[in-house]
C-alpha positions, 0 to 999 in steps of 0.5 A: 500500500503506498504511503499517499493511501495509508494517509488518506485511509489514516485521515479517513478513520480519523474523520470518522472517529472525530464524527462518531464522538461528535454525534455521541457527545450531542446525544448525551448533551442534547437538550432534552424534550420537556414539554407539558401534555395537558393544561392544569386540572381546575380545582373543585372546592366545597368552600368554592365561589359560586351561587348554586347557579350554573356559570355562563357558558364560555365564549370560544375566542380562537382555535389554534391547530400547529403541526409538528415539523417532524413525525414521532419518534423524534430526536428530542427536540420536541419537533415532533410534537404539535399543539392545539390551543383553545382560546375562551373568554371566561366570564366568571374568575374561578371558571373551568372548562370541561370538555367532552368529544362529540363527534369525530376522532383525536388525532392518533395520540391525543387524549383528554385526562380528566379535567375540568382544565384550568384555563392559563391567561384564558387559553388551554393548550395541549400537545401530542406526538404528530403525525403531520401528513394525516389530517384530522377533525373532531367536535368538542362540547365545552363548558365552564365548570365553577368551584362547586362543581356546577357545569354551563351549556356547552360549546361546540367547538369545531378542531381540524388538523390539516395534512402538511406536505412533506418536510425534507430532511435535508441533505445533500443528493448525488446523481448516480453515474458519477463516480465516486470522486467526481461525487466529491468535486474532485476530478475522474483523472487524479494526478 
C-alpha cells in the first residue's frame, strides 16, 4: 500500500472517529424534550365561589391547530410534537372548562385526562406526538365548570388538523453515474 493511501485511509478513520464522538457527545448533551401534555386540572372546592347557579357558558375566542415539523419518534427536540390551543373568554374568575368529544376522532395520540382544565391567561393548550401528513377533525362540547362543581351549556367547538406536505430532511443528493470522486468535486483523472 503506498504511503499517499495509508494517509488518506489514516485521515479517513480519523474523520470518522472525530464524527462518531461528535454525534455521541450531542446525544448525551442534547437538550432534552420537556414539554407539558395537558393544561392544569381546575380545582373543585366545597368552600368554592359560586351561587348554586350554573356559570355562563364560555365564549370560544380562537382555535389554534400547529403541526409538528417532524413525525414521532423524534430526536428530542420536541419537533415532533404539535399543539392545539383553545382560546375562551371566561366570564366568571374561578371558571373551568370541561370538555367532552362529540363527534369525530383525536388525532392518533391525543387524549383528554380528566379535567375540568384550568384555563392559563384564558387559553388551554395541549400537545401530542404528530403525525403531520394525516389530517384530522373532531367536535368538542365545552363548558365552564365553577368551584362547586356546577357545569354551563356547552360549546361546540369545531378542531381540524390539516395534512402538511412533506418536510425534507435535508441533505445533500448525488446523481448516480458519477463516480465516486467526481461525487466529491474532485476530478475522474487524479494526478
Amino acid at each position: 500500500m503506498g504511503t499517499a493511501r495509508r494517509r488518506r485511509r489514516a485521515l479517513a478513520l480519523v474523520v470518522a472517529a472525530a464524527a462518531l464522538s461528535v454525534g455521541v457527545v450531542w446525544a448525551e448533551s442534547g437538550v432534552a424534550c420537556t414539554i407539558a401534555y395537558f393544561p392544569a386540572d381546575f380545582e373543585l372546592s366545597a368552600k368554592g365561589e359560586g351561587t348554586g347557579k350554573p356559570p355562563s357558558s364560555p365564549q370560544l375566542e380562537q382555535v389554534l391547530v400547529g403541526r409538528s415539523r417532524q413525525p414521532p419518534p423524534g430526536l428530542g427536540d420536541c419537533a415532533e410534537f404539535g399543539s392545539l390551543a383553545l382560546v375562551f373568554a371566561v366570564g366568571e374568575r374561578g371558571t373551568g372548562i370541561g370538555l367532552k368529544v362529540i363527534k369525530g376522532a383525536l388525532p392518533e395520540r391525543l387524549q383528554f385526562t380528566g379535567g375540568p382544565y384550568a384555563p392559563e391567561k384564558s387559553t388551554l393548550k395541549f400537545h401530542f406526538p404528530d403525525y403531520p401528513d394525516k389530517a384530522f377533525s373532531f367536535t368538542l362540547a365545552a363548558r365552564a365548570v365553577d368551584a362547586m362543581g356546577n357545569e354551563s351549556s356547552p360549546v361546540e367547538v369545531v378542531v381540524k388538523g390539516d395534512p402538511q406536505p412533506s418536510r425534507s430532511t435535508g441533505g445533500c443528493s448525488m446523481s448516480s453515474h458519477l463516480g465516486h470522486s467526481q461525487a466529491w468535486g474532485q476530478s475522474s483523472s487524479s494526478a
